[in-house]
C-alpha positions as CSV (number, residue, x, y, z in Angstrom):
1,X,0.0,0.0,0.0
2,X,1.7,3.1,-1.2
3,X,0.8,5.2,2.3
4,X,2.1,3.1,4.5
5,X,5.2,2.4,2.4
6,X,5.8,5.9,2.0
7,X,5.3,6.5,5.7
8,X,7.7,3.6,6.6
9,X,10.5,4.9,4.6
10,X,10.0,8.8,6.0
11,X,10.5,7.0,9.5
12,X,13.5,4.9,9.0
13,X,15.1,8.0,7.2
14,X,14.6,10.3,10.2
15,X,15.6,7.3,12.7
16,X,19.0,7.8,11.1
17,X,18.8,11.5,11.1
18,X,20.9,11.9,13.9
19,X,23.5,9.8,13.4
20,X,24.4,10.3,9.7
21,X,24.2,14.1,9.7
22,X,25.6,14.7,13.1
23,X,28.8,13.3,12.3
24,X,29.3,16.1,9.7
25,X,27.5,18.7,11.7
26,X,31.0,20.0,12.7
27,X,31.7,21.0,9.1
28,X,29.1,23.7,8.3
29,X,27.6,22.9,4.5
30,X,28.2,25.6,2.2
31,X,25.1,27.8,0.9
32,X,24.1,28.8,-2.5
33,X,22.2,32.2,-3.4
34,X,20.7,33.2,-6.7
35,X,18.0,34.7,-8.0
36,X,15.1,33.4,-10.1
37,X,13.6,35.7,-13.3
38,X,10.5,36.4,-11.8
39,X,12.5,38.0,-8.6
40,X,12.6,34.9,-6.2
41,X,16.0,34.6,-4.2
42,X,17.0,31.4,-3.5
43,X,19.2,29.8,-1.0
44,X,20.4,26.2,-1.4
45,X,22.5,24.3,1.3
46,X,23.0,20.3,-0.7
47,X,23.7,17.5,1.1
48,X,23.5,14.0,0.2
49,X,23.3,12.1,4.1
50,X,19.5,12.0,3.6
51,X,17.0,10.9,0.9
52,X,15.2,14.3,2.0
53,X,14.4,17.7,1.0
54,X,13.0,19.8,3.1
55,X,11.9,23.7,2.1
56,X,10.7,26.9,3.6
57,X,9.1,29.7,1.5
58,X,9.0,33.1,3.5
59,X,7.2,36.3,2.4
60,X,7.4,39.9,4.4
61,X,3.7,39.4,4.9
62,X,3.7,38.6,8.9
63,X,1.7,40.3,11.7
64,X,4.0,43.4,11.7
65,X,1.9,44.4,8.7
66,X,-1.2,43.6,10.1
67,X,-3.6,46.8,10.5
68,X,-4.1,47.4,14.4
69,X,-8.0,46.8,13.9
70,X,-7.7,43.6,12.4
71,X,-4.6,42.3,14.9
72,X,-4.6,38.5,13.8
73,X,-4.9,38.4,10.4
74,X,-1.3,37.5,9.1
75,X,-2.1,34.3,11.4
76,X,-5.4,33.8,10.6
77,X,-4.8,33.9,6.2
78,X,-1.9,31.4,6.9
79,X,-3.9,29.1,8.9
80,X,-6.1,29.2,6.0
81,X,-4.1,28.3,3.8
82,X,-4.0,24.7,4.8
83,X,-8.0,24.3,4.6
84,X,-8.8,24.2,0.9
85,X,-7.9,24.3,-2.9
86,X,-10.2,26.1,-5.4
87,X,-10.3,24.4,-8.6
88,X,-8.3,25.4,-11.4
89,X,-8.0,24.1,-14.6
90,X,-8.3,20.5,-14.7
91,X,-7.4,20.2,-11.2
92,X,-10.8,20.2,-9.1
93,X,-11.1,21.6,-5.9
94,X,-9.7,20.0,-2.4
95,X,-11.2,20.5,0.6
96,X,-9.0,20.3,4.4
97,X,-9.5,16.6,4.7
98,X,-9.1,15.9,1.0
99,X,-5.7,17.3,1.3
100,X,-4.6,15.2,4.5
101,X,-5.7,12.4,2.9
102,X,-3.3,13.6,0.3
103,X,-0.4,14.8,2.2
104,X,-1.0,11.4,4.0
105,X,-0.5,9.2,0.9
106,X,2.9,11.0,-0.5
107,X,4.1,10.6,3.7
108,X,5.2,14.6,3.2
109,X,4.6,17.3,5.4
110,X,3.1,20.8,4.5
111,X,2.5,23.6,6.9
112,X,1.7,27.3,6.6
113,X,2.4,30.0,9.6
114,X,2.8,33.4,10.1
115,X,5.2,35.0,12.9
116,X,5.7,39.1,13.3
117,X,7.8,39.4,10.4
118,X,7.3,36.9,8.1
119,X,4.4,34.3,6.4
120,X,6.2,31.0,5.8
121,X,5.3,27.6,4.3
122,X,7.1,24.7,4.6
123,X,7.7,21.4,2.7
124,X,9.1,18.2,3.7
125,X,9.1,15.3,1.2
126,X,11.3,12.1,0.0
127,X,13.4,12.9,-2.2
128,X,12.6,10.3,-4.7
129,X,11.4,12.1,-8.3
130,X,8.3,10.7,-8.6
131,X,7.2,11.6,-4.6
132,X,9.2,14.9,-4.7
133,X,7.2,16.0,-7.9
134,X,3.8,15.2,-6.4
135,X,4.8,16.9,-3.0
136,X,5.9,20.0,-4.7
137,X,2.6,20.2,-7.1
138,X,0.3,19.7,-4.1
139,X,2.5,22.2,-2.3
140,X,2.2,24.6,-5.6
141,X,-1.6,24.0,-5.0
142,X,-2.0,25.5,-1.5
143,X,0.5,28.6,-1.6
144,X,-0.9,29.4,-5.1
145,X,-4.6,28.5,-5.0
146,X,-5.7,29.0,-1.5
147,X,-9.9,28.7,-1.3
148,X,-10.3,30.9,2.1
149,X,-13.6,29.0,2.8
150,X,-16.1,31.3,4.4
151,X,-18.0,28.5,6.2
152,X,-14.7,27.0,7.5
153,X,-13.5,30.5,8.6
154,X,-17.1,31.2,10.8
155,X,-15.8,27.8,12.4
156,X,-12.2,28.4,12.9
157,X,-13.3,32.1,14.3
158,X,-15.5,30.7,17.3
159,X,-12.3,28.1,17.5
160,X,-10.0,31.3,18.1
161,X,-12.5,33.3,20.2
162,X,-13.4,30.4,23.3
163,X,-9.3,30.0,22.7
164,X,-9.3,33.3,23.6
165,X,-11.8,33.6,26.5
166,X,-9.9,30.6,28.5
167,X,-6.0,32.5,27.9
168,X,-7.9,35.4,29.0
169,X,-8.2,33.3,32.2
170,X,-4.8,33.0,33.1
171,X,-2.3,35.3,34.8
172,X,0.5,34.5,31.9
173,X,-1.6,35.7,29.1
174,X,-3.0,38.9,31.2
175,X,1.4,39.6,31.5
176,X,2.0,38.9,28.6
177,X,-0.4,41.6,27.2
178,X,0.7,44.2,29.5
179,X,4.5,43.9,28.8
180,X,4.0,43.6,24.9
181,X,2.0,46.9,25.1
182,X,4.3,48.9,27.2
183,X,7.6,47.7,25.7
184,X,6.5,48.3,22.0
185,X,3.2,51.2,22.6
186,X,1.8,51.3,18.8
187,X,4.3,49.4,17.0
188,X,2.9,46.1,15.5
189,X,5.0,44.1,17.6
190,X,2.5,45.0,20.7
191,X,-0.1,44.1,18.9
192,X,-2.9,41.6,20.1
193,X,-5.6,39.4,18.0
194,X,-8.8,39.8,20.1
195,X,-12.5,38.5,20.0
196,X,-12.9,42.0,18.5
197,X,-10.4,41.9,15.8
198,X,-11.1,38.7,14.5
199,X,-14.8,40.1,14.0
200,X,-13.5,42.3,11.4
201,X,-11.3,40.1,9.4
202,X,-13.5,38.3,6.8
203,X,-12.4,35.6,3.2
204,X,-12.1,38.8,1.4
205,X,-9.8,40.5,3.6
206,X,-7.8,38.1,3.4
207,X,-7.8,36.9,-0.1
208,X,-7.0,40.5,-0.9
209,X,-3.8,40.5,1.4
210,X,-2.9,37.5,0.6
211,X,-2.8,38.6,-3.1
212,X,-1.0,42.0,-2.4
213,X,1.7,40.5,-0.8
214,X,2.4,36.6,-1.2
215,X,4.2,37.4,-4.5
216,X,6.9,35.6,-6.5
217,X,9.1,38.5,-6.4
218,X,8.8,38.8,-2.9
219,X,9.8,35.5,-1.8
220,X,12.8,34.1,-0.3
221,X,12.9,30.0,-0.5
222,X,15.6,28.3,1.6
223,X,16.5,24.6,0.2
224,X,17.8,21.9,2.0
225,X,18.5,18.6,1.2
226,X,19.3,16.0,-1.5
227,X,19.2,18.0,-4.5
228,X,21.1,19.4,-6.6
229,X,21.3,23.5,-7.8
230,X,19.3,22.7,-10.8
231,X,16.9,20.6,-9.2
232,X,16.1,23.3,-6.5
233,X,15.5,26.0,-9.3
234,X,13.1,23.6,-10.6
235,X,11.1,23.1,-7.3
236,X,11.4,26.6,-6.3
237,X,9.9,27.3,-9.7
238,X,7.4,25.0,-9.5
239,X,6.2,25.8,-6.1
240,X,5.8,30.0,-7.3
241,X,3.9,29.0,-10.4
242,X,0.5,28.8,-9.6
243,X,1.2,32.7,-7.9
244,X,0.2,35.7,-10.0
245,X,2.9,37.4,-10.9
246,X,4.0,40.9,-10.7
247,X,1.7,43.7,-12.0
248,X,4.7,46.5,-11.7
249,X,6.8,47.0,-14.5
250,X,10.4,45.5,-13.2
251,X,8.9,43.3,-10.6
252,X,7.2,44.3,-7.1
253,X,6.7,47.8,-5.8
254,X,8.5,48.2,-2.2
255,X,6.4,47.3,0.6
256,X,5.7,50.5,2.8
257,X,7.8,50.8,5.5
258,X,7.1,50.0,8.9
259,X,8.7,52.5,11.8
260,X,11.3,50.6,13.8
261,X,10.3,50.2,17.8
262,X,10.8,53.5,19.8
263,X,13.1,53.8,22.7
264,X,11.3,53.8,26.2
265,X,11.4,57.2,27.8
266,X,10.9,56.3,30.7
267,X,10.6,53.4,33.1
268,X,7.1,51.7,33.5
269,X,5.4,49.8,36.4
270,X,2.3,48.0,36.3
271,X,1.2,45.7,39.3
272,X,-2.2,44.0,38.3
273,X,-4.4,42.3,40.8
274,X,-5.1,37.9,40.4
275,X,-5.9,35.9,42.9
276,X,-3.6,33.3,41.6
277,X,-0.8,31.2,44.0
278,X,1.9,32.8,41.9
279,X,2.5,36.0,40.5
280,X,4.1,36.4,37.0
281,X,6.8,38.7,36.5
282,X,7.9,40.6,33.1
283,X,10.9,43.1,33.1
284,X,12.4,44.5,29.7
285,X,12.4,46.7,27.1
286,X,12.9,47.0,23.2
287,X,16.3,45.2,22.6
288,X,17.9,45.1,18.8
289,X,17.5,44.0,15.1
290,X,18.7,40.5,14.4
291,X,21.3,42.7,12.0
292,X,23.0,44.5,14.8
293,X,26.7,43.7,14.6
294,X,26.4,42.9,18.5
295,X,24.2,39.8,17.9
296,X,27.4,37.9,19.1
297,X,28.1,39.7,22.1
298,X,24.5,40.1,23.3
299,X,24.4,36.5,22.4
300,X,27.1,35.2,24.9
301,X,26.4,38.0,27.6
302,X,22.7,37.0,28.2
303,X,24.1,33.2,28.2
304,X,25.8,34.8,31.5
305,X,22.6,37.1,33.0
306,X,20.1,34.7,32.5
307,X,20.3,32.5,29.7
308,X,22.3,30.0,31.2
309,X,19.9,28.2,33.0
310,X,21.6,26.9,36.7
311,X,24.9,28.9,35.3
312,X,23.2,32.2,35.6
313,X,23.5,35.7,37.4
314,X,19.9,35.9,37.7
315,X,19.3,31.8,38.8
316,X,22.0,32.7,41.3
317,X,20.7,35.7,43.2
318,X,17.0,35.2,42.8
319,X,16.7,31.3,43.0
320,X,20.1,29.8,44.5
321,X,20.7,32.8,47.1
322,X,17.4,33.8,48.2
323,X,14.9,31.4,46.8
324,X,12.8,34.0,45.6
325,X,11.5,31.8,42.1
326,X,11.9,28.4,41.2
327,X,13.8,29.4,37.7
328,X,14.2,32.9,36.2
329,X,15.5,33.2,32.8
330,X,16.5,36.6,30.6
331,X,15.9,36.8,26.4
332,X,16.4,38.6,23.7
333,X,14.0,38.1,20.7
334,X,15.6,40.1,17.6
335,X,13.4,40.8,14.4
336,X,13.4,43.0,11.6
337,X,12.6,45.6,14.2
338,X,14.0,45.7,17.8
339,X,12.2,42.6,19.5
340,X,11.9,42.6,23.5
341,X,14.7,42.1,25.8
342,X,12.2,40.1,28.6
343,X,13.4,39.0,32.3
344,X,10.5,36.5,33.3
345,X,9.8,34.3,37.0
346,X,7.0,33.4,38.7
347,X,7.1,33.9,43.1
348,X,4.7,34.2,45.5
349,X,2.9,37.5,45.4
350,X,4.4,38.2,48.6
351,X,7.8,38.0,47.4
352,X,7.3,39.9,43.7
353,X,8.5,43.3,45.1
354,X,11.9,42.1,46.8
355,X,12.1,39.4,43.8
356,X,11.7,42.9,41.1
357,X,14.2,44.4,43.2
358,X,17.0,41.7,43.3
359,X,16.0,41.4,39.7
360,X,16.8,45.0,38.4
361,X,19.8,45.2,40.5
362,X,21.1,42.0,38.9
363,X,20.6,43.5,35.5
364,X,22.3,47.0,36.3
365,X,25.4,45.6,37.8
366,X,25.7,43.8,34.8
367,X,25.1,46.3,32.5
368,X,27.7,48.5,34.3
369,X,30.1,45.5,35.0
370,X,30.0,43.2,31.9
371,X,30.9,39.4,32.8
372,X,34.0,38.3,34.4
373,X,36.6,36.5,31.9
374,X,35.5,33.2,33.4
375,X,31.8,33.6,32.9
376,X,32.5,34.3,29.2
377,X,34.5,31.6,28.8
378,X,32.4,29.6,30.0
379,X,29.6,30.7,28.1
380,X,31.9,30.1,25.0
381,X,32.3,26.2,25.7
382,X,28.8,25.9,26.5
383,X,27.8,28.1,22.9
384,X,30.7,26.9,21.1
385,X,30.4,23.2,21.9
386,X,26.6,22.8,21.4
387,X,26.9,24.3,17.9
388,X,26.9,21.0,16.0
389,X,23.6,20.7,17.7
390,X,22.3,23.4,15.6
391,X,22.9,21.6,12.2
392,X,22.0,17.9,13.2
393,X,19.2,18.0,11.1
394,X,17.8,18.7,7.8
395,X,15.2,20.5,9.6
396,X,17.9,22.7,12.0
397,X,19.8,23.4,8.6
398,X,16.7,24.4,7.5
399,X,16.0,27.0,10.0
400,X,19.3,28.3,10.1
401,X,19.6,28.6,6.5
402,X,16.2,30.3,6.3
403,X,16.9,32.8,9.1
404,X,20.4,33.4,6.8
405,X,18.2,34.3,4.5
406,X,15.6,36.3,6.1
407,X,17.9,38.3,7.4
408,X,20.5,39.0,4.5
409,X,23.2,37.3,6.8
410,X,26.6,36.4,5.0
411,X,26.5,33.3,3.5
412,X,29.2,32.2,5.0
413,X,27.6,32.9,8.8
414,X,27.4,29.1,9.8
415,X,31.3,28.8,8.7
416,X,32.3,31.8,10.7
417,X,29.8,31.2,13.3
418,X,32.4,29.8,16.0
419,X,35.3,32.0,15.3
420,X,33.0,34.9,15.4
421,X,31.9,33.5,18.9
422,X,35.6,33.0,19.9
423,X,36.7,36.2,19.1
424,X,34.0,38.3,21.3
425,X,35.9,39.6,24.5
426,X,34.6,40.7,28.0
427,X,34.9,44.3,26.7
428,X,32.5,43.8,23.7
429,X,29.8,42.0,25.4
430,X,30.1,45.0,28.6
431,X,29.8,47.5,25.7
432,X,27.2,45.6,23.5
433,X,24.7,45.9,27.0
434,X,25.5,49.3,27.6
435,X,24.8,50.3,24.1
436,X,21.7,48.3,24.3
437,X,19.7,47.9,27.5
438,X,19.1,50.9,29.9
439,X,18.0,49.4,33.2
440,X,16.8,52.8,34.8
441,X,13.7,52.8,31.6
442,X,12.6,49.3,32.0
443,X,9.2,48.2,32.1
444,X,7.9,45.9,35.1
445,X,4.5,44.2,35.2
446,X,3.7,42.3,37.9
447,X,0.3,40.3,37.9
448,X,-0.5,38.3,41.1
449,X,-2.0,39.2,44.5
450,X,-4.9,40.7,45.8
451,X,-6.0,44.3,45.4
């Protein structure tokens, strides 16, 4: 039966995953980058240890563009995407389960999703021609013929709202609200999809979005896998065909541009009532583009703060020292615009403001200190020595070739990668935070405890 064949082989390949790939991991895989007539760019990594291709399609068509009335609908079009074909030509129409029956037969994967920056749909198929062809023309189907069924959006809608009404419910989602709105005030990025926005996004909405900005020339396609440079300009190809193509004379007009994350002013405290055992603790601010130069210092020095785990600043003065939290943990989430830098615990309401405190005074000795030469070092061998881990699989390789691409990274970032770690010194990571975090003008939300 060709289903569960299919589905056999896709498991034994991935079994092996691991093994055969990890053993090379050490040696990054070179990347190719070209562009396609109709505007595409295209960005190949080729390797042979598995019978596998997997692909990522990415289009500046994610929430950030969303307007603030209809907060959702980058999210909502995408998970459209996946619930019908129209018919076209002598291809008839596909409903959702039509298509995981079909998906289920090949034993590939397809999936559409939409983040802040960018909409992305992703393949994963066999590599054998006669599988890969299919999986790429049903593939073609969905990103190029999308049906945007009203009746199936009605249904998905009530889906979203009760999800809604229950996160509503909890003192994480009422947090999480709170610091997104005060680190990022108008900017896209603080956004939130609510019962109310989702009432005014309808088919047509998004059919007309969808078609303003899910363009050939707009898209960036990340290829990874058994195949070779022609045979990924063939699939890239053949996945964009089914999109119309560009109605302005030399390809696609720029997007507008959308205003980068303003500085905070000023610091900002919000302590929200909920009865709740714990309370739940944001502290941050905007932090940088995924561009910034200091990426690798900012990387390494949070390693030390907080994103350590047990190894941290933050796990040793809140949790270890005072046992103020069970586990504390610092981020940074860099975009196309300045994504949060975000402290986060939970404690008992009792403890938040002495937890805050130690907190905030962790952060600005930090800030003003930088990390010791031992902490960076040993932030290096933990980075530095988990790296293969970031290329074990097609999949990894995918991401990180994709996020080379999304962000117009050298090509040559995943070769350079751990001498670029190496090289960072205690002076770059103490002048990377001062350049970037200002402790005396972050935002604090605490939610937890009675009135």
């Amino acid at each position: 039966m060709p289903t569960l064949k299919n589905k056999f082989v896709l498991r034994a390949v991935l079994a092996t995953a691991a093994a055969l790939i990890g053993a090379g991991a050490q040696a990054a895989i070179p990347i190719e980058h070209w562009t396609l007539p109709n505007g595409a760019k295209i960005y190949l990594a080729a390797t042979n240890a598995l019978p596998i291709v997997d692909v990522q399609v990415d289009f500046d068509a994610g929430s950030r563009r969303d307007p603030p009335a209809q907060a959702g609908l980058a999210g909502v079009t995408a998970g459209m995407v996946e619930k019908g074909t129209r018919a076209s030509g002598s291809d008839p129409a596909m409903d959702e389960n039509a298509l995981g029956e079909a998906w289920a037969d090949l034993g590939a994967n397809f999936d559409a999703n939409a983040g802040s920056d960018r909409m992305s749909f992703s393949l994963r198929t066999l590599s054998e021609p006669a599988l890969l062809d299919k999986a790429v023309r049903l593939a073609a189907r969905e990103i190029g013929e999308p049906a945007f069924p009203e009746d199936v959006w009605k249904r998905e809608r009530e889906r979203l709202n009760a999800s809604i009404r229950e996160a509503n419910t909890k003192p994480a989602t009422i947090a999480g609200r709170a610091f997104s709105q005060a680190v990022y005030g108008t900017h896209p990025y603080g956004q939130d999809t609510t019962e109310a926005t989702l009432a005014q996004i309808d088919v047509a909405t998004m059919r007309q979005r969808y078609e303003r900005l899910v363009l050939p020339c707009r898209a960036k396609l990340s290829i990874v896998g058994a195949v070779t440079r022609p045979q990924a300009e063939a699939i890239a190809s053949a996945l964009l065909s089914r999109l119309p193509a560009a109605t302005e004379a030399g390809g696609c007009a720029a997007l507008p541009p959308v205003p980068q994350v303003a500085a905070l002013a000023a610091a900002k405290d919000e302590r929200l009532p909920f009865d709740s055992a714990q309370a739940h603790v944001w502290i941050g601010q905007p932090g940088y583009l995924r561009s910034d130069p200091d990426h690798f210092a900012l990387m390494l020095g949070n390693y030390v703060l907080g994103g350590g785990g047990f190894v941290s600043r933050l796990t040793d003065e809140v949790r270890e020292k005072r046992g103020l939290a069970y586990s504390v943990y610092s981020s940074f989430s860099p975009g196309l615009h300045a994504g949060s830098f975000r402290i986060g615990f939970q404690t008992r309401p009792d403890q938040a403001a002495e937890a805050v405190k130690v907190a905030r005074e962790v952060v600005a000795r930090f800030v003003a200190e930088g990390p010791t030469a031992a902490e960076l070092k040993a932030a290096k061998d933990n980075l530095i020595g988990g790296f293969p881990l970031l290329l074990d699989s097609n999949r990894k390789l995918l991401g990180n070739v994709s996020n080379i691409a999304w962000n117009d990274l050298p090509l040559d970032y995943l070769e350079t990668w751990t001498a670029r770690m190496s090289a960072v010194t205690v002076a770059d990571v103490k002048a990377a935070f001062a350049r970037k975090l200002q402790p005396e003008r972050m935002v604090t939300v605490v939610v937890g405890g009675k009135p």
